[in-house]
N, C-alpha and C positions, 0 to 999 in steps of 0.2 A: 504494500500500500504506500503512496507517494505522502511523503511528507511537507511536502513544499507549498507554501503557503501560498493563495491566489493574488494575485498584482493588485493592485488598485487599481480606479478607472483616471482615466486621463485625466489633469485636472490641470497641466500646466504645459503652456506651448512655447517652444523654446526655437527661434528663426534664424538663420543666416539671413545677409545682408544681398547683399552682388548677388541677382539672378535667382533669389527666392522670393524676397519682398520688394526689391527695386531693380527695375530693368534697366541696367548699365551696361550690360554686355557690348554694347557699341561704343559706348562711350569709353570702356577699357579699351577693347582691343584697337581704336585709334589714336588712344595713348599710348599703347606699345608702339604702335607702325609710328607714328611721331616720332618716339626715343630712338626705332631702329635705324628706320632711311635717315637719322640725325649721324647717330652714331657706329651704324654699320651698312655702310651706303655700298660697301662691297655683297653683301648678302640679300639676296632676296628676301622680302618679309613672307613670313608663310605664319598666317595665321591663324592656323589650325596648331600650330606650337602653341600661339601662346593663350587660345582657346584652352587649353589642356590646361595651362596657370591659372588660371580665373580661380580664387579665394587665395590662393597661396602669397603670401606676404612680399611683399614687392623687394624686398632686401635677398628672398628665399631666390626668385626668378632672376634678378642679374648675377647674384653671386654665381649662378649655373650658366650664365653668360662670359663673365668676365673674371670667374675666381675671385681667391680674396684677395681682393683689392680696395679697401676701406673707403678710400678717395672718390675712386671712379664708381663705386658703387651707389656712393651717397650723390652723385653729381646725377647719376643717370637717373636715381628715384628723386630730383629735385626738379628735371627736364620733365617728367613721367607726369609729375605731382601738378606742375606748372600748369601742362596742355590741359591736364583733367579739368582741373578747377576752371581754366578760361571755358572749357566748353561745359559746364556742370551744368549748369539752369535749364542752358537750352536743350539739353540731350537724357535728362534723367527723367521716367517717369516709373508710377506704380504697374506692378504685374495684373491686368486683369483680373479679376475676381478677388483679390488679395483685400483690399477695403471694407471689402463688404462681408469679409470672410471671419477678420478680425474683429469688427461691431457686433456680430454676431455673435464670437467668443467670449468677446467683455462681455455682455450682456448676460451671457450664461455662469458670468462670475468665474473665467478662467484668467489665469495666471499668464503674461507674455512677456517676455524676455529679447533683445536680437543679442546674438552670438554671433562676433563678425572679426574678420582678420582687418578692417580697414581702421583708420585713423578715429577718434570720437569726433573730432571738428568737421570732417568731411562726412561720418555718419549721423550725426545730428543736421547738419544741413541737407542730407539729401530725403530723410525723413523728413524734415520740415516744410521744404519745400513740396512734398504730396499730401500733406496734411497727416501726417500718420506718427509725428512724432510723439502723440500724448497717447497711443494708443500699446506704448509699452512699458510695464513698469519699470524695467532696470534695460541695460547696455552693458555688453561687455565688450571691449573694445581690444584692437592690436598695443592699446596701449595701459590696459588693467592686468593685462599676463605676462608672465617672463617664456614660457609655454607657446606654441601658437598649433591651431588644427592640421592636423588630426590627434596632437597631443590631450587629453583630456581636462586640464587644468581651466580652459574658456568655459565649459559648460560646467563642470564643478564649482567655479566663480559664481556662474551667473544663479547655481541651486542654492549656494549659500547667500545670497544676496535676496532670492527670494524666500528662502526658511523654507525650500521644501525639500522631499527626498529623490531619489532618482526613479524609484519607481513607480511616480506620478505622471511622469514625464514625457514629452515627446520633443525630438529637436527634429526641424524640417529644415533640409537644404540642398542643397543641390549639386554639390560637389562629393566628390569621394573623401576629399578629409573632412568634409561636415560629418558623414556617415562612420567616419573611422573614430571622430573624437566625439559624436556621440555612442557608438558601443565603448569605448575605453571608458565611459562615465557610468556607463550601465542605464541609461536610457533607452529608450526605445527610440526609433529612427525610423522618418521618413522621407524619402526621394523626390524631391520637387522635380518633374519631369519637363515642367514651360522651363528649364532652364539651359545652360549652353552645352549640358553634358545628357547623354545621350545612356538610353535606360540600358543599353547594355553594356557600356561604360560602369555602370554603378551596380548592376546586379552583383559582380564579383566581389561586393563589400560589404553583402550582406544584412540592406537594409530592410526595417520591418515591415515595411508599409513603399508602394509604387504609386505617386500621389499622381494621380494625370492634373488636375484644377486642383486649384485654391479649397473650392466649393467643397473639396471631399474630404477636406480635416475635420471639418463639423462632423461627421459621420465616425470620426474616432475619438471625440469626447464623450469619457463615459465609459468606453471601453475598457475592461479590464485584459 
């Protein structure tokens, strides 16, 4: 006879930033093709590379570029940083269904959180700017962790910040380190599919849930 005790139901939604809740995906990868044709004007840009980087920490991507080189590393995510912002306003918007997914959840008196590799200045701005910035109780940012995803320490942050436990939990995102640092947390995990990586890209990571819409999170609150 199984001893193991049954989960709780869903009570707390825990999101990536880039390509979960905010659609930047253009707006990244024109920042990368900027930085490259800038600074690698010998190499084709092939943006299915740096598709592949999307959440990974912008310090993580050149250093695979350019090795360590402290300098030139910090120069290039300052070029990176630069293009982003001049084009932020005009190119950022919310993912379909995602607004109206989240109203729905407050309402049901759940718990929301983003979990995100980006900067807090640039993730509170691009949340504000869609109107979605009161709609989370806490942030944890590239800059609240020494850690970054698929490391577990972002969503362990963001559980102790909201006093609750793991097994409440669900982190949504869209990436394979979203799915890696939340099993390392012992959350449950779910794959945002409208995003730049692709369902069979993420399958081999073993998440719990294959979310196609925003709309079908509601459907696992509650869940045990």
């Amino acid at each position: 006879m199984s001893t193991s005790r049954p989960r709780p139901p869903v009570g707390t939604l825990l999101f990536d930033l880039d390509g979960t809740v905010l659609d930047t995906i253009d707006l990244i990868l024109a920042s990368y093709e900027h930085v490259h044709r800038r600074e690698f004007p010998e190499e084709p840009f092939d943006p299915e590379y740096y598709r592949s980087r999307v959440g990974v920490p912008l310090r993580g991507v050149f250093t695979e570029r350019v090795g360590e080189d402290p300098e030139r590393i910090s120069a290039l995510i300052d070029l990176y940083r630069g293009h982003n912002l001049a084009e932020h306003d005009a190119r950022v918007t919310s993912f379909e269904g995602v607004p109206g997914m989240l109203d729905a959840a407050r309402a049901r008196g759940v718990r929301t959180a983003i979990v995100t590799s980006k900067m807090r200045e640039t993730t509170e701005r691009g949340l504000r700017l869609v109107g979605l910035l009161e709609h989370f109780e806490v942030m944890v940012t590239i800059d609240d962790v020494v850690h970054h995803k698929p490391h577990p320490e972002p969503v362990i942050r963001a559980l102790s910040l909201l006093k609750v436990g793991p097994e409440e939990a669900l982190f949504v995102g869209d990436a394979p380190a979203d799915i890696g640092c939340g099993r390392a947390a012992g959350v449950r995990t779910g794959a945002a599919l409208w995003g730049p990586f692709h369902r069979e890209e993420l399958l081999p990571h073993g998440p719990d849930h294959l979310i196609e819409h925003p709309a079908q999170i509601l459907d696992l609150l509650g869940e045990a």
